[in-house]
N, C-alpha and C positions, 0 to 999 in steps of 0.2 A: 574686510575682516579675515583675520587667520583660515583658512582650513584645516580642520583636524583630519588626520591620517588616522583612519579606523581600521589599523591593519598592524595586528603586533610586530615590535621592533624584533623583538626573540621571539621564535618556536622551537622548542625544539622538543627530544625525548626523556629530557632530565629534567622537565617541566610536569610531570604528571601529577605527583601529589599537592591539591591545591593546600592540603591541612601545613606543611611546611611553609605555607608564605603568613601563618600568625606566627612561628616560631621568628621568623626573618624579619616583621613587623617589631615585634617585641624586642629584637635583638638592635634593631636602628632604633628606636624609639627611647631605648636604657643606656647605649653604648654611643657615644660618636665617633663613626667611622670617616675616616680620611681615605680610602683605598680599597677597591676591588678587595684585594687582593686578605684584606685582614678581614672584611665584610663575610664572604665563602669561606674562607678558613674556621673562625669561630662559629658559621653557621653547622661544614663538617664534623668538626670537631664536637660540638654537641651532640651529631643523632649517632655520632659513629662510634660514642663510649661506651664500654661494655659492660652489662650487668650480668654476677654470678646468679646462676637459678639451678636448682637442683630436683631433680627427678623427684615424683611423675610428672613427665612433660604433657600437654593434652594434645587432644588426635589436630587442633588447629595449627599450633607449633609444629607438632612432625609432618604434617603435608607441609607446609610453608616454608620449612628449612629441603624438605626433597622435589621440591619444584623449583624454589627461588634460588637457593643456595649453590648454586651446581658448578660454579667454580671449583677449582684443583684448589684454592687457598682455604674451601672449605671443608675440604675433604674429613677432616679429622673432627670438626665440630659437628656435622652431619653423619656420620657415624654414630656418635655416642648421644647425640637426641635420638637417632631410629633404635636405639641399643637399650636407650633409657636407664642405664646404669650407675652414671654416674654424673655430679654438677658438671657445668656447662657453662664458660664465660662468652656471651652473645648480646651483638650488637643492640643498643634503647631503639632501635628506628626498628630491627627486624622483629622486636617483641609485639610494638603497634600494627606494624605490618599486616603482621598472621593473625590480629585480631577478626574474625568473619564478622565481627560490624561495621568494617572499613567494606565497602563496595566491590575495593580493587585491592588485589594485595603486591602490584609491581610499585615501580618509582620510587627504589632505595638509592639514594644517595652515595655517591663514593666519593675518589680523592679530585677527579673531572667535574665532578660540578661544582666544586669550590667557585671554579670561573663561570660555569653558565645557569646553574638555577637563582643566583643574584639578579638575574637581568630580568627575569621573571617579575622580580619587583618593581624593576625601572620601567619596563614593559608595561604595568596596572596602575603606575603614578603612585606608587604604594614607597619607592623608592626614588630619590631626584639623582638621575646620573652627574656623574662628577666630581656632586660633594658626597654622595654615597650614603646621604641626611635621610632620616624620617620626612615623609609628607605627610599632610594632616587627614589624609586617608589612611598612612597607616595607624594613625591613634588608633582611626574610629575602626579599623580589625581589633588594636589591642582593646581598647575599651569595651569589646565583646565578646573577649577571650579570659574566662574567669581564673584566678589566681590559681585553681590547681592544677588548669591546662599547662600554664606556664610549668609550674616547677612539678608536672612529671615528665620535662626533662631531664632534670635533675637527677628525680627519684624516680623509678621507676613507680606506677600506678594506676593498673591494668581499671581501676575506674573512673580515672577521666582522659583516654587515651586523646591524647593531643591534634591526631589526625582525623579526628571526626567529628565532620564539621556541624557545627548548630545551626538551625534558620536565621537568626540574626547575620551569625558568620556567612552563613551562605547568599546573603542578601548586598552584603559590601563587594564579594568576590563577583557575584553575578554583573554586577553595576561595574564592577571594573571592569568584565570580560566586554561587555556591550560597549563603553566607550572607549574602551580602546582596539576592540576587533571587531566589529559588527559588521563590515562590507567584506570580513569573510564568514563570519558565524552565519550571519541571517542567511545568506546563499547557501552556505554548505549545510542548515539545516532542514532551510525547504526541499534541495535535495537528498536529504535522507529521507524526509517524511512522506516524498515522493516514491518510495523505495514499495515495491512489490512487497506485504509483509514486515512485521516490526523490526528485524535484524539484517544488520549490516556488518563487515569488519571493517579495520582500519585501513586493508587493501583498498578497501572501496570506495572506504570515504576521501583517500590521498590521491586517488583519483581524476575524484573533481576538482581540486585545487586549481591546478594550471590556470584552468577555464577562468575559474572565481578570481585571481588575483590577475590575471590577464586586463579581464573585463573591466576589474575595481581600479586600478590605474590607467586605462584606458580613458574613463570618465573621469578619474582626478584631473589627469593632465589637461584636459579640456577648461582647466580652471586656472587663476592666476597663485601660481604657487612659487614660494624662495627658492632658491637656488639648491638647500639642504634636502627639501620639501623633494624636487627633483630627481635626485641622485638617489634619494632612498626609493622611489620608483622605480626607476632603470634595474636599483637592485633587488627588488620585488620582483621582475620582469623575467631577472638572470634566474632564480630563487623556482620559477614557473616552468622557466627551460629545461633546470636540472629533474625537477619531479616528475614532468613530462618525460624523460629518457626512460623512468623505468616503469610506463605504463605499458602492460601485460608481460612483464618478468617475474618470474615465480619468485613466488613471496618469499624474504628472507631476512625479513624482521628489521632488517636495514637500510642504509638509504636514503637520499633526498625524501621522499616520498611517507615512509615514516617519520623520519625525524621531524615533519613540519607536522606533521597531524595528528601525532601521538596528542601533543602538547594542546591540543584542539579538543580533542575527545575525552582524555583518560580524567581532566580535572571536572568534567561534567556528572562523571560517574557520584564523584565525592556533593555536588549540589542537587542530585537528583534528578537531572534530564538524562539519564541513561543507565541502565544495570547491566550486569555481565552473567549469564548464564554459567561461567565458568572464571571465577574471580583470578587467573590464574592466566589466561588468556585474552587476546587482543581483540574476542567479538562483544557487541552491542545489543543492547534491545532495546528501544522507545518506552520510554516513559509514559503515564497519565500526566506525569508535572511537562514533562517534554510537551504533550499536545493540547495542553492547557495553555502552557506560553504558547506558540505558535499558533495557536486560535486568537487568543488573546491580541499579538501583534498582529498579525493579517494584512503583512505587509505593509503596515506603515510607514511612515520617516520615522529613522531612529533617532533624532533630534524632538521629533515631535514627539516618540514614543514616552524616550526619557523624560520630559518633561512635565506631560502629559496622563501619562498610562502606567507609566513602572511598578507605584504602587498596587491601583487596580487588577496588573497582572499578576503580583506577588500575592494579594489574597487569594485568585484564584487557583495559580500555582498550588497551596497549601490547601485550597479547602477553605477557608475564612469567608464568613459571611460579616463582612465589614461594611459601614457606612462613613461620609464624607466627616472628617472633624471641622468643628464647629468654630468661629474666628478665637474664642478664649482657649479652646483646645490647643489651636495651630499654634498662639502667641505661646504659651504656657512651653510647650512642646519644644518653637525653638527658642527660648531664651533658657531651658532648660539645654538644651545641645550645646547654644552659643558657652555658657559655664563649662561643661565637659572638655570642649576642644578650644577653648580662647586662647591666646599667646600670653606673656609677659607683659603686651600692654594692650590685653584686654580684648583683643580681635580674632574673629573666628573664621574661617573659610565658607562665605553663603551657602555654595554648594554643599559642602560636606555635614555644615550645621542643618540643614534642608534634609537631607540622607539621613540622618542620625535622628532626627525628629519624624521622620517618616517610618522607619525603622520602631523604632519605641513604638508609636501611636499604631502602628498595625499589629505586631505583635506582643503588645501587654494592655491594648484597649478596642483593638478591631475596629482602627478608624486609619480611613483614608486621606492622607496628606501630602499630593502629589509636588513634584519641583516647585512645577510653573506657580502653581497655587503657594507654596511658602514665600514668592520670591513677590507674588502680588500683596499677600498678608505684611511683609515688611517695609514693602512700601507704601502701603495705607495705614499702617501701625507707625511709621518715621513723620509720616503729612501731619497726623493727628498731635502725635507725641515726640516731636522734634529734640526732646531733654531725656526720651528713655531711649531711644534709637538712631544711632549715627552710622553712617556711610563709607569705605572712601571705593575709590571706581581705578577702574585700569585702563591706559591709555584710548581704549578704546568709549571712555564712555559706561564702560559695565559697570555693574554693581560689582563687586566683590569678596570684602569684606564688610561684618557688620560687629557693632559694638554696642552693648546695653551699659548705660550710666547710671541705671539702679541696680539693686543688686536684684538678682531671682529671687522670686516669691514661690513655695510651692504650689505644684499644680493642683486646682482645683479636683475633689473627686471627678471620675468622667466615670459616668453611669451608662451600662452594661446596656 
């Protein structure tokens, strides 16, 4: 059986704000793109259009334009926001920005990440490289991104700021980060929580990399892996050499060593395993949600985690005093997802139909509906009821897609 590589394809520092991969989501999902190249373009070209706004600016905007802005091409905009005298034509992205209920106020977007925060997509399975297509994990961000997130792009509308992410939201992004980065995430998080004191910066956490991707391909290769499988190791290895040259050189914001960790840290701020003392700058402080999860897994397998625990840690994460959903719950639940995410003939992705019914049932009924558990519920739901529940499997034998022959019934009340 395959091995999955739990080691993002991209990292880099134009990866920070996780809240721009529902705009990226929404954008594959309504548009079919053919090419890189038009994908980051209309992605640019949306946070980078400008709205007039006219004085009084508030004290949030003037720090954010005299910290963030400090480019020469700013020069004239930041003047007349610190001047406050007169309108002002300034970028939709830097408005959300400088909102202070964003975590972090860096990871504005320019004409350079047309090419590398797209891969950010391809990177969470959120995006399929090549055909540059929605996956049916990006629905399930759009499907939990409310219609006026969307259009205040458009429009500007300081109250439903686009980049700040909901629990639902943050519950799709988290699950993406874990399967597709976890043999760097889990290492480099036990090593922070290892940390003397709850604060760290990003000098310290780029650090430990080397070590962590060293080690984490080290043990892959010990496994039977393609030939593709291979070569992106070596270049993970190359990836470890260069972050390593600039361990103990005064920090300078740049660099191998940033650029792989920025993209590691700064989107955690946005789901809540990390705050920033100074929203403005690149230090850290540990979370209660941080060592919540990290108690929670206690070194597990992150195969068993997912499967197994994800849920469970997510109530605790939040705070929720949730119990196990009940088998009419679970069914209800996912033939209710399967409807949301089905194709054109009818077929929904297990897993992601599983995610999305686990998603709902914790957060709008405080019940726990782990993978493993949806994926046993459909197959004792398909034994019994062979005419409501069909199959088909992937070369391997797996389950994969699942398809309901009657239509959805509403779900039953599920009592508090």
């Amino acid at each position: 059986m395959p091995v999955k590589i739990r080691i993002l394809s991209a990292a880099n520092k134009h990866m920070q704000r996780a809240g721009f991969l529902k705009l990226l989501a929404s954008q594959v999902a309504r548009v079919e793109t053919s090419n890189l190249s038009a994908l980051g373009s209309r992605l640019v070209e949306t946070v980078t259009k400008r709205v007039r706004i006219s004085p009084p600016f508030d004290d949030a905007l003037r720090e954010y334009v005299q910290i963030r802005l400090y480019d020469r091409i700013y020069a004239d905009l930041r003047k007349n926001v610190l001047a406050g005298n007169t309108a002002v034509g300034i970028e939709i992205q830097d408005l959300y920005l400088a909102d202070p209920r964003l975590p972090s106020s860096t990871g504005k977007l320019g004409d350079n990440s047309r090419r590398f925060y797209p891969y950010f997509g391809t990177a969470l399975d959120l995006i399929k490289p090549g055909t540059w297509s929605a996956m049916t994990r990006s629905l399930l961000l759009v499907h939990f991104t409310p219609k006026e997130e969307s259009s205040a792009w458009e429009n500007h509308n300081p109250a439903h700021n686009p980049l700040v992410i909901s629990r639902e939201q943050a519950a799709v992004i988290f699950f993406c980060f874990l399967d597709n980065d976890a043999l760097v995430l889990l290492p480099l998080f036990t090593k922070l929580l290892e940390l003397n004191g709850d604060g760290f910066d990003e000098r310290t956490a780029g650090d430990y990399l080397p070590a962590i991707l060293r080690s984490a391909t080290t043990t892959l290769n010990k496994g039977s892996l393609a030939f593709e499988d291979r070569e992106r190791l070596a270049q993970l290895d190359k990836a470890a050499e260069n972050i390593e040259r600039w361990r103990g050189k005064p920090y300078t914001g740049g660099g191998a060593r940033e650029e792989n960790i920025r993209g590691r840290v700064e989107p955690f701020c946005d789901l809540g395993l990390f705050t920033k003392p100074d929203r403005n700058r690149f230090t850290y402080k540990l979370t209660p949600v941080f060592k919540r999860f990290m108690s929670n897994w206690n070194g597990m397998d992150v195969d068993d985690f997912m499967e197994k625990r994800f849920f469970t840690t997510l109530a605790a994460m939040h705070g929720i005093t949730a119990r196990t959903a009940g088998d009419t719950e679970a069914r209800n639940a996912i033939r209710d997802a399967g409807e949301a995410l089905k194709s054109t003939l009818g077929y929904s992705p297990i897993r992601d139909c599983s995610l999305l019914a686990g998603i709902r049932l914790l957060f709008d009924h405080q019940r726990v509906l782990e993978l493993g558990t949806s994926l046993n519920t459909l197959r004792d739901w398909q034994k019994a009821e062979p005419e409501v529940v069909r199959f088909t499997v992937d070369r391997m034998g797996e389950l994969t897609f699942v398809k309901f022959l009657k239509p959805a019934v509403p779900p039953p009340h599920v009592n508090a």
